[in-house]
BAFI-3210 file (N, C-alpha, C; in Angstrom, 3 decimals, decimal comma, padded with zeros to 6 digits):
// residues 81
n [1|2|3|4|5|6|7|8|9|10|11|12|13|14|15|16|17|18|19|20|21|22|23|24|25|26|27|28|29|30|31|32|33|34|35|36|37|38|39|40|41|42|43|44|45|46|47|48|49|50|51|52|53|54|55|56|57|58|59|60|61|62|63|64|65|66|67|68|69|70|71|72|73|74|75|76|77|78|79|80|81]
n.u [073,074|075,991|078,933|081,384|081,116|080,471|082,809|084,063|082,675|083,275|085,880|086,085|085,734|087,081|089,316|089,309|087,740|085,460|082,534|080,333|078,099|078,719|080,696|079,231|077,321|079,297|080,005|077,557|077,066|078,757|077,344|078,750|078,061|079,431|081,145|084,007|084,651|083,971|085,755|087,979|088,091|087,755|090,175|092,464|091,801|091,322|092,779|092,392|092,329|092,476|090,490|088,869|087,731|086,244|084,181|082,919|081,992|080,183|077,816|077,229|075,637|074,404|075,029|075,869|075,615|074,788|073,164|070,749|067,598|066,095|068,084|067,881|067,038|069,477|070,429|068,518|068,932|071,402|071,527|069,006|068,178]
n.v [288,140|289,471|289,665|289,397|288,757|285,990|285,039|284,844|282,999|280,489|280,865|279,994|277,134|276,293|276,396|275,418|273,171|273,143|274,459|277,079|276,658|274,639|275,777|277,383|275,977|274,515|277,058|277,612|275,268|275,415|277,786|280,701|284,302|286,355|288,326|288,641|286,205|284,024|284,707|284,126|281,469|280,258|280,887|280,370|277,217|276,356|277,399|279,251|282,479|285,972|287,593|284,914|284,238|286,841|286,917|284,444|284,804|286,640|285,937|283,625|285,388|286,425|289,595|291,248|293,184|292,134|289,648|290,534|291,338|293,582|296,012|298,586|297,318|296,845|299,251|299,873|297,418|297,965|300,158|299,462|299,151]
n.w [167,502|167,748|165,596|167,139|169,625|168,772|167,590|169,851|171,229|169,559|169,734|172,497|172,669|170,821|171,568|174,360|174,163|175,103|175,507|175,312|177,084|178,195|179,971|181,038|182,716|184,597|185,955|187,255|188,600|190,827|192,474|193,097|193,709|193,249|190,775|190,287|192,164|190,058|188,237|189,243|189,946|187,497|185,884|188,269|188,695|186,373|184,240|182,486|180,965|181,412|179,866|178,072|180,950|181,878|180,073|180,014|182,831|182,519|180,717|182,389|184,338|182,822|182,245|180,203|178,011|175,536|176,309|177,306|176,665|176,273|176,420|177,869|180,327|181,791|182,748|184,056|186,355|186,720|188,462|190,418|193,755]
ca.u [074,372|077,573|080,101|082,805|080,706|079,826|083,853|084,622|082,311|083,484|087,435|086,163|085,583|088,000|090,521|089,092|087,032|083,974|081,248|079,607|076,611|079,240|081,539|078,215|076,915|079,948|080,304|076,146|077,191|079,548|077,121|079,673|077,579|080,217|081,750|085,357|084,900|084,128|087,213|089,175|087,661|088,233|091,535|092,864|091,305|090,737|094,149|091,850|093,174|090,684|089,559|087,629|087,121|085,272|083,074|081,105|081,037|079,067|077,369|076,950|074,862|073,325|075,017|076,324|074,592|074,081|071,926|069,759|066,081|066,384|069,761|067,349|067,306|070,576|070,214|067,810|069,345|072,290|070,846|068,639|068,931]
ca.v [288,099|290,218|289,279|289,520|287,955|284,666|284,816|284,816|281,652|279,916|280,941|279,850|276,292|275,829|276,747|274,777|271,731|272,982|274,856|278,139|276,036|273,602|276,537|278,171|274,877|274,566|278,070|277,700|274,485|276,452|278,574|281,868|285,234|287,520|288,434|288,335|284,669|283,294|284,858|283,625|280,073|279,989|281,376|279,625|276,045|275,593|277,817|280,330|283,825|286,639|287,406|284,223|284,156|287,277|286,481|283,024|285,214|287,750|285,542|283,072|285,906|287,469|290,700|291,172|293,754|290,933|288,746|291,407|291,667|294,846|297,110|299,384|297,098|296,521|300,036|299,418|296,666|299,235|301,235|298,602|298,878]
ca.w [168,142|166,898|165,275|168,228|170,486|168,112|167,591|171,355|171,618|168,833|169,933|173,729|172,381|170,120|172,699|175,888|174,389|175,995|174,726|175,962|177,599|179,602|181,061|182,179|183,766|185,565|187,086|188,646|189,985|192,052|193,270|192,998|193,651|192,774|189,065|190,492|192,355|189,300|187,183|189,654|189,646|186,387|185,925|188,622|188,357|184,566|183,459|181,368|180,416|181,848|178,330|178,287|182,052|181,996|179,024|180,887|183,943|182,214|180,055|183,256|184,933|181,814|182,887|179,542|177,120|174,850|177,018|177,771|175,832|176,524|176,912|179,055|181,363|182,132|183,487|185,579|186,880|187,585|190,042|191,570|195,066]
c.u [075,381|078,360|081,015|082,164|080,742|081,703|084,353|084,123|082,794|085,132|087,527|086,596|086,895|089,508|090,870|088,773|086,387|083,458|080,709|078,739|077,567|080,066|080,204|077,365|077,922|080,373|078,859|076,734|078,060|078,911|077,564|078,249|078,029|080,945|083,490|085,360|085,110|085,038|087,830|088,984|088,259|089,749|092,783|092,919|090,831|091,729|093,408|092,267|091,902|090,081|088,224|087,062|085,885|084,439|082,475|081,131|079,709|077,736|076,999|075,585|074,063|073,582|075,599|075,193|074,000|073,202|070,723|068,642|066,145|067,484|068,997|067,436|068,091|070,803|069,700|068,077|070,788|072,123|069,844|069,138|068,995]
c.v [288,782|289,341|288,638|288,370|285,955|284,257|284,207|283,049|280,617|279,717|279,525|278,000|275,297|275,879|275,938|273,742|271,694|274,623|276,035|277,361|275,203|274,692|277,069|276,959|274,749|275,370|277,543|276,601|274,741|277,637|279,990|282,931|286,166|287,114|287,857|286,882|283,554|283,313|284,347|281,930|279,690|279,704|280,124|277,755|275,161|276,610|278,736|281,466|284,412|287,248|286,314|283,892|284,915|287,257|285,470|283,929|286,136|287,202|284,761|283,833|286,656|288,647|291,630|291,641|292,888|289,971|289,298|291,277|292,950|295,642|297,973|298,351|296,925|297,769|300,176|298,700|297,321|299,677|300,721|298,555|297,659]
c.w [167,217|166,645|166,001|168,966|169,891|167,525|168,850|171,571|171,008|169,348|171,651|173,541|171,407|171,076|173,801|175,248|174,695|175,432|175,652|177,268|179,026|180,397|181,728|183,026|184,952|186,622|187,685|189,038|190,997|193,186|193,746|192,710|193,117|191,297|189,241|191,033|191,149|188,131|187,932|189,961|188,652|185,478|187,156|188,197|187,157|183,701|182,016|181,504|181,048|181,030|178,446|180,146|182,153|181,360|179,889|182,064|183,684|181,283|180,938|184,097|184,197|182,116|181,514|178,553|175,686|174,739|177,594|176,774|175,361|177,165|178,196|180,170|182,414|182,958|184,660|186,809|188,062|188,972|190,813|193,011|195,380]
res [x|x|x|x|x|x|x|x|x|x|x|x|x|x|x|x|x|x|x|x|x|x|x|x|x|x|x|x|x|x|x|x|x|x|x|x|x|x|x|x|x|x|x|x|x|x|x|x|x|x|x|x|x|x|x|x|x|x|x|x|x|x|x|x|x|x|x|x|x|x|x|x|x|x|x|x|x|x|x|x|x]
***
């Protein structure tokens, strides 16, 4: 993990009171398909900035070149029809 990233989580927590692991429990129990539903979940309903909004969405869906195994895939995933 980078730097930034292991900042962001550490900032997310120290900020909210809740932990990487519990904001991403709480977006799936929402069920939200889309990237934007769940910034605006967030944002709205839990008064987060879209800094850390969009971090657990991307980190919520693993869409986030960080959560990847492989960066190639994230490509792939791209252009997936």
């Amino acid at each position: 993990m980078d730097k930034g990233t292991q900042t962001m989580i550490d900032n997310l927590h120290k900020n909210t009171g809740k932990s990487l692991e519990e904001w991403i429990t709480l977006v799936k129990n929402e069920n939200f398909t889309k990237h934007d539903e769940v910034i605006q979940l967030l944002k709205a309903n839990h008064n987060l900035k879209y800094g850390f909004a969009n971090f657990i969405a991307l980190k919520t869906k693993g869409t986030d070149a960080g959560s990847a195994e492989n960066p190639d895939d994230l490509i792939t995933k791209q252009y997936k029809g």
